[in-house]
C-alpha positions in Angstrom: 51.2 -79.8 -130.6 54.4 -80.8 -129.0 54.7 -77.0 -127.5 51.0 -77.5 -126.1 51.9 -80.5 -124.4 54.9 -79.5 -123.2 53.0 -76.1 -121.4 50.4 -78.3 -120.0 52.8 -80.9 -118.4 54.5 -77.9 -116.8 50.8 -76.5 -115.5 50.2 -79.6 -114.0 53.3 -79.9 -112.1 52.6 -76.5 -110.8 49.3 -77.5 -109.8 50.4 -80.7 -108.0 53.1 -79.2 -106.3 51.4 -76.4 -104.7 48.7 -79.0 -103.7 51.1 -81.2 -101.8 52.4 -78.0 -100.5 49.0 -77.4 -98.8 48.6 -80.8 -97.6 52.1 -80.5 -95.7 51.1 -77.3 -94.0 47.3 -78.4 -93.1 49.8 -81.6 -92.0 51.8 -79.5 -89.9 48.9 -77.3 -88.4 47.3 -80.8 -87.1 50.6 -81.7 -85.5 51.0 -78.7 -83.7 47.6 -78.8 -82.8 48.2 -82.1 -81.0 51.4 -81.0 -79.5 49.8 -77.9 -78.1 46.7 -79.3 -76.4 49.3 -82.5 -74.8 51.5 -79.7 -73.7 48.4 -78.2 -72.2 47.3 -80.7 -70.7 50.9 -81.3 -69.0 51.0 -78.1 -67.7 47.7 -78.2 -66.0 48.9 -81.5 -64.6 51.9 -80.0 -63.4 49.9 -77.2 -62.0 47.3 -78.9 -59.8 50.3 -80.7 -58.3 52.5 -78.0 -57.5 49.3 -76.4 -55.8 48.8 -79.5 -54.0 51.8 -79.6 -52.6 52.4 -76.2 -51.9 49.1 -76.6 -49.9 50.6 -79.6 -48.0 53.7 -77.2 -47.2 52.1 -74.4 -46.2 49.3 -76.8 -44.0 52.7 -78.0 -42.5 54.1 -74.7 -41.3 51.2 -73.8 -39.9 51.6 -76.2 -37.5 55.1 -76.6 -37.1 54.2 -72.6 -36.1 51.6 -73.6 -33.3 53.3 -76.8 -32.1 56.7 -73.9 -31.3 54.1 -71.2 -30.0 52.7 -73.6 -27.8 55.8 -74.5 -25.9 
């Protein structure tokens, strides 16, 4: 009896641990999750800026370019 015991306290350790080893990695996958779709988000951000500005740059050669063609 005490051999039985002792075999299913061990299979239930087993179990539980590779349970909470699940839970860590579903954990994990929803953090990365998050971190990837802020980071995302961040560089789209970035993006539409640097093409804002880049059309503010290039709006201000243009005439910079007319205003020394003109004279």
């Amino acid at each position: 009896m005490k051999k039985l015991f002792i075999v299913l306290a061990v299979a239930s350790l087993g179990f539980v641990a590779c349970n909470n080893e699940s839970a860590t990695d579903a954990a994990k996958d929803s953090t990365t999750n998050v971190i990837d779709s802020a980071a995302s988000a961040q560089k789209d951000t970035i993006a539409k800026a640097a093409d804002s500005l880049s059309n503010k740059v290039d709006s201000a050669a243009s005439a910079a370019k007319d205003t020394l063609k003109s004279k």
